[in-house]
Structures are given as structure tokens and as C-alpha cells.
C-alpha positions as CSV (number, residue, x, y, z in Angstrom):
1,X,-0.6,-51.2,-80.6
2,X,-2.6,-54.0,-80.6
3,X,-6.0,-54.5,-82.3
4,X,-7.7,-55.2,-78.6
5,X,-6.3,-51.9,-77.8
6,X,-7.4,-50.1,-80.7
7,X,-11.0,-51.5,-79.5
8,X,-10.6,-49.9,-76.5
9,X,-10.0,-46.8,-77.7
10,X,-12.6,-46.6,-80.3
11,X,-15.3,-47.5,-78.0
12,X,-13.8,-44.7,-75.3
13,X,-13.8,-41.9,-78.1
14,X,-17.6,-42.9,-79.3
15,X,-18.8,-42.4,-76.1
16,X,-17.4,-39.1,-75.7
17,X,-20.3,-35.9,-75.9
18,X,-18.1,-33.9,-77.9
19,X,-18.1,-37.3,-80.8
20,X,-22.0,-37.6,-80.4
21,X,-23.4,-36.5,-83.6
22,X,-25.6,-33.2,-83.5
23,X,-29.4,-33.3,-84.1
24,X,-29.7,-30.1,-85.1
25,X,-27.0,-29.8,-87.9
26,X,-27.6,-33.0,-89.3
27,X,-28.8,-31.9,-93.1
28,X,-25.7,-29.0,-92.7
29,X,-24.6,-30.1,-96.2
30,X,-28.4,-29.4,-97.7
31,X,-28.0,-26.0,-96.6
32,X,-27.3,-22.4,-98.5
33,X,-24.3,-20.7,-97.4
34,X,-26.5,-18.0,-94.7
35,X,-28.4,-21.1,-92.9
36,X,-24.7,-22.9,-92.8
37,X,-23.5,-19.8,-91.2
38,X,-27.7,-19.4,-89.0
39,X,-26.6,-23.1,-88.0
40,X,-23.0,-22.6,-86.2
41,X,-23.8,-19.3,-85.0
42,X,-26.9,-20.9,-82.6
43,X,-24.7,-23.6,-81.3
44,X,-22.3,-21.1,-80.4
45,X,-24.6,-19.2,-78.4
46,X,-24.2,-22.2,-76.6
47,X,-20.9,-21.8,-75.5
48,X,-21.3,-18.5,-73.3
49,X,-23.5,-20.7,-71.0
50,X,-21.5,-23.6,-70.9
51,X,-18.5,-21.3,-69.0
52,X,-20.9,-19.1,-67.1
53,X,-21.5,-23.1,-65.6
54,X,-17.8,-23.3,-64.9
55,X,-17.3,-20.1,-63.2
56,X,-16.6,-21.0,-59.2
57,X,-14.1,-23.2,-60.7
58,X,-12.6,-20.6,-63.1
59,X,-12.8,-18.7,-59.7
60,X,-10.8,-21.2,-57.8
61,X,-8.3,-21.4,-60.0
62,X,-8.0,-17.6,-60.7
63,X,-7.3,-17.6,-56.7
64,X,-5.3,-20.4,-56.4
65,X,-2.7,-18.8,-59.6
66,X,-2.0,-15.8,-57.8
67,X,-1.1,-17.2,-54.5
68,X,1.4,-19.2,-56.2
69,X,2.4,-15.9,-57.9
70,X,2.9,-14.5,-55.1
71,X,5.1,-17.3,-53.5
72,X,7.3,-17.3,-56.4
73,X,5.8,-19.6,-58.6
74,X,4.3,-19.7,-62.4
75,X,1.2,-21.2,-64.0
76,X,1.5,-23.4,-67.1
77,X,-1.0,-24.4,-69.8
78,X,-0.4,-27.7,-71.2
79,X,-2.5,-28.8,-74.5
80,X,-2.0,-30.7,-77.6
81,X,-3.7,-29.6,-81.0
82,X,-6.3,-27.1,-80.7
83,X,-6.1,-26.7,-77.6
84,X,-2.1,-26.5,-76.9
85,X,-2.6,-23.4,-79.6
86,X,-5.1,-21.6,-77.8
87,X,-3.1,-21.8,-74.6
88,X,0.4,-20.7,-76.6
89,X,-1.5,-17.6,-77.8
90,X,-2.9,-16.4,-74.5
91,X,0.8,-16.7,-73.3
92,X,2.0,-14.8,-76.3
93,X,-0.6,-11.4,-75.5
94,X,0.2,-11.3,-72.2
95,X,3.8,-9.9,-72.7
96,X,2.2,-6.7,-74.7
97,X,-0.7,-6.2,-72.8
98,X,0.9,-6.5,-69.1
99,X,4.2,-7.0,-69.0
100,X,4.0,-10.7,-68.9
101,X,6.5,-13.2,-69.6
102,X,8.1,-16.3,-68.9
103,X,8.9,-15.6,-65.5
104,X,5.1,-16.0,-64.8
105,X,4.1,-18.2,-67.2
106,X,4.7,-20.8,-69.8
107,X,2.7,-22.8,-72.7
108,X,3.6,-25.9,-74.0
109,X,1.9,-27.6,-76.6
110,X,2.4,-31.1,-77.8
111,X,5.0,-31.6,-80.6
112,X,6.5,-28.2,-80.1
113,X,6.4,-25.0,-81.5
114,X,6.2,-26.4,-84.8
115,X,2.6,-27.8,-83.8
116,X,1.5,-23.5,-84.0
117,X,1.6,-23.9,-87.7
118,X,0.9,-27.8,-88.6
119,X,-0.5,-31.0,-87.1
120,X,2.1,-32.7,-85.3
121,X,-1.2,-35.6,-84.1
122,X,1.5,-38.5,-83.0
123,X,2.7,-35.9,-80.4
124,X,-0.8,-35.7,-78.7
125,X,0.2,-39.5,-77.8
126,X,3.5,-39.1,-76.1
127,X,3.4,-39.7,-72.7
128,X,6.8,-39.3,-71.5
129,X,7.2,-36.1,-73.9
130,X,5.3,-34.4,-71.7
131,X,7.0,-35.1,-68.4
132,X,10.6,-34.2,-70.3
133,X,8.8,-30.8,-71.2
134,X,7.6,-30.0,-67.8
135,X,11.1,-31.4,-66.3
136,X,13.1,-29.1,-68.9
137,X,10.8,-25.8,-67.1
138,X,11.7,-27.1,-64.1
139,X,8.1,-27.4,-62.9
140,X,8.4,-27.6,-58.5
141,X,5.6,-27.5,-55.8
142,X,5.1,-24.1,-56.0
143,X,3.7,-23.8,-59.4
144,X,0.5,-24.5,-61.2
145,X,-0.2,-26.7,-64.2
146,X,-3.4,-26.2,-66.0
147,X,-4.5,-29.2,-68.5
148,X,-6.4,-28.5,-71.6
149,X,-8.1,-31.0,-73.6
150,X,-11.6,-31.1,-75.2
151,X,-12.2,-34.8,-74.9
152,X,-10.5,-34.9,-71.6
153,X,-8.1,-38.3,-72.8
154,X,-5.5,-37.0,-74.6
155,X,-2.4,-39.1,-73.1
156,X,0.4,-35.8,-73.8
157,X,-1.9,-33.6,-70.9
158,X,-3.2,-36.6,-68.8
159,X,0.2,-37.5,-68.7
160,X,1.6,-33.8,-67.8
161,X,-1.2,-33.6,-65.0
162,X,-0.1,-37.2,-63.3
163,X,3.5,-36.0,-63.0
164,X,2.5,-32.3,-61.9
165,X,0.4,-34.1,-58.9
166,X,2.7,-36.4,-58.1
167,X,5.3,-33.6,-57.1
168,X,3.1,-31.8,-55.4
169,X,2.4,-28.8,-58.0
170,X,-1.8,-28.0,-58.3
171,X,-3.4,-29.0,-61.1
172,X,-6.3,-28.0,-63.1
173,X,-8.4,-29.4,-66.2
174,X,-10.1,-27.8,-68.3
175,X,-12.5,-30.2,-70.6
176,X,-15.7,-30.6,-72.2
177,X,-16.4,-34.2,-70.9
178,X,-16.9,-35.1,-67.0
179,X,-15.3,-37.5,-65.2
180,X,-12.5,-38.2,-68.4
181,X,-9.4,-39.5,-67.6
182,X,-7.8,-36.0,-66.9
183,X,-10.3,-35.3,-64.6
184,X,-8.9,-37.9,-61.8
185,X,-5.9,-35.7,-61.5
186,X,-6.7,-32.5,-61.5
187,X,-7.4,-30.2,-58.1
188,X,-9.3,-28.3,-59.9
189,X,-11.5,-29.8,-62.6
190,X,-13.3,-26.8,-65.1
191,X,-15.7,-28.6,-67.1
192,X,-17.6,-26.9,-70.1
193,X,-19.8,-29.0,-71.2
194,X,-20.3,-27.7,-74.9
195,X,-22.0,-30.6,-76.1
196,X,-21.9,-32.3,-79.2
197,X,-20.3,-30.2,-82.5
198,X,-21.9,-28.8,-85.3
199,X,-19.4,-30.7,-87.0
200,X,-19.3,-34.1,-85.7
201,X,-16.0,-34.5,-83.5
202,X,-14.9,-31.3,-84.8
203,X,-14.0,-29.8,-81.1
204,X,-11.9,-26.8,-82.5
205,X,-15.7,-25.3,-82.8
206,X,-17.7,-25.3,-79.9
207,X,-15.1,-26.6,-77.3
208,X,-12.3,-25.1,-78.6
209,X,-14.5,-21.0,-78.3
210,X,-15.2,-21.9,-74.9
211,X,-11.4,-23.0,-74.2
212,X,-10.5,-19.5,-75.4
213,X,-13.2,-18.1,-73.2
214,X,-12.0,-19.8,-70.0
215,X,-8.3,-18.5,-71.1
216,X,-9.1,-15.3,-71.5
217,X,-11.1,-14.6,-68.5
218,X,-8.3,-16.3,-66.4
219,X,-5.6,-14.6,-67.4
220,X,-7.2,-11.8,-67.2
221,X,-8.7,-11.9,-64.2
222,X,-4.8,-12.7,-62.8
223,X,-4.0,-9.7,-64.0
224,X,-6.6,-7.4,-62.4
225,X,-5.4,-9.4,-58.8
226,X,-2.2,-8.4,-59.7
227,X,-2.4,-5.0,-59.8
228,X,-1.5,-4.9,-63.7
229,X,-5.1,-3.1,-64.6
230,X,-6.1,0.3,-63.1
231,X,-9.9,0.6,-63.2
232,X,-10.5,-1.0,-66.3
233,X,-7.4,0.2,-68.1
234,X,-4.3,-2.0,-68.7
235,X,-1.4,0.0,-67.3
236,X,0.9,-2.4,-67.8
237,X,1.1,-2.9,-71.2
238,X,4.7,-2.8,-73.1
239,X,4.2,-0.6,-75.5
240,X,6.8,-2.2,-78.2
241,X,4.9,-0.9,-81.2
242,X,3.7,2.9,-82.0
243,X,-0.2,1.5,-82.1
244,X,1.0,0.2,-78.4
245,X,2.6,4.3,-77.5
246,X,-0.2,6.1,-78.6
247,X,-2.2,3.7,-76.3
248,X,-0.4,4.4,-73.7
249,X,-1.0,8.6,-74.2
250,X,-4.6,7.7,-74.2
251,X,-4.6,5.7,-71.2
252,X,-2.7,8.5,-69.5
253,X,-5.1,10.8,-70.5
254,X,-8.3,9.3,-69.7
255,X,-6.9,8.8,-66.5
256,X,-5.5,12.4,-65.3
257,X,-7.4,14.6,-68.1
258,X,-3.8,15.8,-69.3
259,X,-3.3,17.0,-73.1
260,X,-2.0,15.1,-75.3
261,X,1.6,16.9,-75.6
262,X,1.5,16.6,-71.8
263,X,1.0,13.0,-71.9
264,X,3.7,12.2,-74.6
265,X,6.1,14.3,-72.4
266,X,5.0,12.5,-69.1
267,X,5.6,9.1,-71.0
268,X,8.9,9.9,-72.2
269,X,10.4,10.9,-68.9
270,X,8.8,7.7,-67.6
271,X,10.4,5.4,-69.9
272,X,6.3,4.3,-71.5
273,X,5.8,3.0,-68.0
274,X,2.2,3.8,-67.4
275,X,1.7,3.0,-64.4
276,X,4.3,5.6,-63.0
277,X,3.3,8.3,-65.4
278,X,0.0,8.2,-63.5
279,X,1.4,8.3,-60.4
280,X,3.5,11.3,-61.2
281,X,0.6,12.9,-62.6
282,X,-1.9,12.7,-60.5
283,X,0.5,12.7,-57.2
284,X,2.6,15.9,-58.4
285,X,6.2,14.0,-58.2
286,X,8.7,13.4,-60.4
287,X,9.4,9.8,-61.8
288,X,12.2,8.6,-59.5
289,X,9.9,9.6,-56.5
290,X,6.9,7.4,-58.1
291,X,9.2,4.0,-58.5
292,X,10.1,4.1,-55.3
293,X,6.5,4.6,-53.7
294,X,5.5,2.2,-55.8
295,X,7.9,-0.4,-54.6
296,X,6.8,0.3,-51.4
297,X,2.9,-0.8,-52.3
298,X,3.3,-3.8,-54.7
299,X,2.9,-1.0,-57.6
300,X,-1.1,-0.6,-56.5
301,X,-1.0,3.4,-58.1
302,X,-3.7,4.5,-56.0
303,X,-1.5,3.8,-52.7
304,X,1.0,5.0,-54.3
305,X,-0.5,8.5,-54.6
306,X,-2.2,8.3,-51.2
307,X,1.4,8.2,-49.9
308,X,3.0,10.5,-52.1
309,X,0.1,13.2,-50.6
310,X,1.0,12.1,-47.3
311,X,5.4,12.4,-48.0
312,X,4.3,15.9,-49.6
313,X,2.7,17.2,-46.4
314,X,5.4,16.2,-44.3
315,X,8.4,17.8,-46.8
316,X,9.8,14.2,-47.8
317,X,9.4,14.6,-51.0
318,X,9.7,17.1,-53.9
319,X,5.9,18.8,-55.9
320,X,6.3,18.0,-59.9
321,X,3.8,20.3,-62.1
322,X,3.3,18.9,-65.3
């Protein structure tokens, strides 16, 4: 790289709001340790407001997700650093919570999945790494590709989101600076605009909590459209751990008032699938009966039960007393 270009770049990243140096922690190292603490916790009170800013395009982009979803598609997070970590882990808590996997979405993260556990920085810089990674997913039209970078430069994402647009998949940012590089190719641009860091440059504070925000809330919010979360319970979840079972007796049970031995026996027959066991609770049938009502309504329980009621009436189907 030449020295004109290393200009170039350290004039780009001073100018950056998340580099700019913070007024109001500026004697942080003449502090005790409670006013050190006093000082980070009010910036990140911050960081609420900064999303609550961004939420008709966190809408959008909720919306736009699960019509690809439903067309056969998947999202993707793409990040390097920081940020490719946050999107790897709200990848990784879908599968337990709803059922989630692959086959819906991916994370990739710049350097691999050796970047979870230590800086891989070079990697943030590869341009045509990222292209081979989306490539090797096979990344089409019908999918989604959702850019995460604090400064909003970082070549690995810009890079990801050029070749995502130029195939025709939708694209999304999510940044803490406006109008940065990534920002010319995404659809969708969610910009949280966190400000400057307690720590000078330091965006794994302020930028980073309200990445993790804006993750959270969208795949969460997928999931609710989806039909993965029954009121406010998560009937989906894979319960691959006992913590995860006896969760899964207690969302039964707050659901259809049954005792616990009822619940564990419901559960069983249903194979920990939550989402029938309430259906075969609350509609009176056995579990065979609830699949395939459920297949017939995109597994939305409370249609499935409406019909059950209705087969019942009419003799199609077979009362279960639990």
C-alpha cells in the first residue's frame, strides 16, 4: 500500500463520529473505579435511543426477511471483528430457542471461525474473501445479506454487499456513520448513530450494544412472523439440554393450566415438540392428529385448534383426554 494511500485512509477514519474523541469522558483515567463505571453507564443510555431512531428501517428489513423466507430463501449477517461476532452469536441462539438453523440463516465473519476467539484484523481487509465466502453459501436472488460494520468502511462487508447487489440479492447495513461507503449499497441502510465512544475509537462499546440490539430485535421479530412464538412464549425451542425440557413443561403449562406430570407426559408423546403438545392439549387430539393440522396452517397453533374443534364436530377426528 502506498504512503498516498495510507493518507487517504487516515484522513477517512478521523473523520468518522465513532473516532471523534468524547467530551464527556475526557478525564476517564482521573476517575475512581464507581465514576469510571457512572461514566460508560450514561453514554450507554445512549444507545437505546440511537435504535429506537432506526426502527422503520429495522421494520423494513424485518418485513423484507421473511418474504424471502417464505420464497425459499435465507438471511445472512456479514461482519468483521466485533461486529462479525455479534452476528455469529445471534445465529448460534436461534437453533435452541426456535428451531433455527442453517437452512434459514448463516453468519460469516471475516477471517473465519477462528476470528470468535482472536483478532484475525488483516481479514477485515480482504475484499475478494468475502465474495469466496458468500459464493461457497451459494448466496442467489432470493436471499438477503445484511452488512454489519460500526464505521461503515470496512472493505471485507462493503465488499460482501457490492457482490450481494450485483446479483440481485437485498441488502442491508447496519452502521453507526451515514452516508459510509457501505451505505451506497445497501437497500436498506439502518443507521445508529451512537456517537462518539467513551473510549476513543473503541466501537465494541457503544456501537457494538446497539449492533446487538438491532440483532436481537430482528431476529426476533422474524421469529414472531414466523409463527415460532405463541403469545409471548417461544414454542419452538429445541430443548437439547434438561434446563431447555423443563422449559418446555413450563411453557406447556402456562399455556393449558395442565400439572406438571401431565405436561412431562404430553411432552414425551410429542417428541419435546411444543408447539404440538399445545395443540393436543388444548384441542383434545392425539399427537399424529395435531402434525397434520398443523401442516395444514403453516404450524399457527391457534388455527390449528380452531380446526381440530371444527374436524371433532363433524367425526373426522378422534377426542384425546389428557
Amino acid at each position: 500500500m502506498s504512503e498516498e494511500e495510507d493518507i487517504r485512509i487516515f484522513k477517512e477514519i478521523s473523520r468518522l463520529e465513532t473516532e471523534q474523541k468524547n467530551p464527556a469522558t475526557e478525564a476517564l483515567s482521573e476517575l475512581d473505579t464507581f465514576d469510571i463505571l457512572k461514566s460508560i453507564n450514561e453514554e450507554d443510555k445512549k444507545v437505546a435511543y440511537a435504535v429506537e431512531k432506526a426502527l422503520p428501517e429495522i421494520a423494513k428489513t424485518v418485513d423484507i426477511i421473511v418474504g424471502a423466507l417464505k420464497k425459499g430463501g435465507k438471511w445472512f449477517y456479514v461482519g468483521a471483528g466485533t461486529s462479525g461476532r455479534l452476528g455469529v452469536i445471534d445465529v448460534a441462539e436461534l437453533l435452541p430457542t426456535y428451531n433455527v438453523g442453517p437452512e434459514m440463516v448463516e453468519a460469516i465473519i471475516a477471517g473465519g471461525p477462528g476470528a470468535m476467539v482472536r483478532p484475525i484484523e488483516a481479514a477485515e481487509d480482504d475484499e475478494e474473501m468475502a465474495v469466496r465466502e458468500l459464493k461457497g453459501r451459494r448466496l442467489s436472488s432470493k436471499d438477503v445479506v445484511i452488512g454489519i460494520s460500526a464505521s461503515g468502511r470496512t472493505p471485507f462487508v462493503v465488499s460482501s454487499l457490492r457482490y450481494a447487489k450485483e446479483i440481485g440479492a437485498k441488502t442491508v447495513c447496519i452502521t453507526s456513520v451515514p452516508n459510509s461507503p457501505i451505505t451506497r449499497y445497501a437497500d436498506i441502510k439502518i443507521i445508529l448513530r451512537t456517537g462518539p465512544e467513551v473510549i476513543t475509537g473503541s466501537t465494541r462499546m457503544k456501537a457494538a450494544t446497539a449492533q446487538k440490539m438491532t440483532l436481537t430485535m430482528l431476529s426476533t421479530a422474524i421469529m414472531v412472523r414466523l409463527g415460532r412464538v405463541h403469545g409471548n412464549l417461544m414454542v419452538a425451542l429445541q430443548p437439547v439440554s434438561k434446563k431447555l425440557k423443563e422449559r418446555a413443561k413450563r411453557i406447556l403449562i402456562l399455556e393449558t393450566g395442565v400439572d406438571y406430570e401431565t405436561a412431562t407426559k404430553v411432552l414425551e408423546q410429542a417428541d419435546y415438540n411444543v408447539v404440538a403438545s399445545i395443540v393436543m392439549v388444548q384441542a383434545g387430539i392425539g399427537y399424529e392428529d395435531a402434525i397434520k393440522l398443523l401442516d395444514k396452517v403453516n404450524w399457527i397453533p391457534t388455527k390449528a385448534i380452531r380446526l381440530a374443534e371444527q374436524m371433532k364436530k363433524a367425526g373426522e377426528i378422534e377426542e384425546v383426554k389428557y
